[in-house]
Each structure stands twice: as C-alpha cells, then as structure tokens.
N, C-alpha and C positions, 0 to 999 in steps of 0.2 A: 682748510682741508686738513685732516688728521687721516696719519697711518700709523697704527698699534702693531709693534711687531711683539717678537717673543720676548728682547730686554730693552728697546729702548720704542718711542714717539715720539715722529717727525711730524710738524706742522707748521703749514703756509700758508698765508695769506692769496687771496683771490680779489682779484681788479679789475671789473670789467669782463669777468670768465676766462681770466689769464692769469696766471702766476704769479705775483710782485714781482718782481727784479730787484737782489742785492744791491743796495749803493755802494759795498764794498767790495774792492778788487777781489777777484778771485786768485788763489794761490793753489797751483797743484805740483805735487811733486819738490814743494821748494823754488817754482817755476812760476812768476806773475803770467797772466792771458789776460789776454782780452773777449774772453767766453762772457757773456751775460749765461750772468746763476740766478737760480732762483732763490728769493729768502726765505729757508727755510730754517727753522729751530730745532734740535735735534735732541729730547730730555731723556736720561739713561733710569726709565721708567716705563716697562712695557708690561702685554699679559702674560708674560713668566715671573714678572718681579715677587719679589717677598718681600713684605712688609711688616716689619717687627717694632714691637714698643718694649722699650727694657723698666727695669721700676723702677727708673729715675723719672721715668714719660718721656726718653729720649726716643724719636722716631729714625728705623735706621731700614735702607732702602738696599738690595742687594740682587744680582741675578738670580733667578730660581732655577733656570731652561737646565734640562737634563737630559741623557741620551739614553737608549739601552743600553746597558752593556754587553759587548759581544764576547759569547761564549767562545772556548778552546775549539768548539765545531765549525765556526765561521770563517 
C-alpha cells in the first residue's frame, strides 16, 4: 500500500490483508513499548516534491508544498 502526500510517501506491505508487523521494537517519545507497529517506509518524496537536475546531471530532491500568503487583511 502507498500513501502520497504533499512532501513525503509512506509504503507497507500487506500480509494476508493485514499490515506486516515491524520486527523492530517500537520507540516513542525516547520510551521502548511494546505496541506492535506497522512496517512501514517512509521516503521524503511526495506530490509537492521538486525535482531538479543541475548540469553536472546531479539529481536533487526538495520540498515544493507552498501556502498563500495571508494578506495585512486576514
């Protein structure tokens, strides 16, 4: 399963029509649990990315996502 957000995609695997399960301990907050997580991968590559080639052919990846700016009327 893939989720495209606006700068990064997350994708996991499916087992049976369930989630995998991390075989690595989960860590939250600096805090081990014992939560079964799901494995998922997490690539900082979404549909706001920019993707630029410089003329070396160097390919460089970067946030695009942009807000309006709010006017002095807001």
């Amino acid at each position: 399963m893939v989720d495209m957000g606006s700068t990064t995609t997350d994708v996991g695997v499916l087992c049976g029509g369930f989630p995998r399960q991390s075989a690595m301990e989960a860590e939250i907050g600096g805090v081990r649990t014992n939560f079964r997580m799901t494995d998922i991968a997490s690539i900082g590559f979404g549909g706001g990315s920019v993707v630029t080639l410089d003329a070396e052919g160097d390919i460089s990846i970067r946030p695009g996502a942009w807000a309006m700016p709010c006017r002095s009327s807001c």
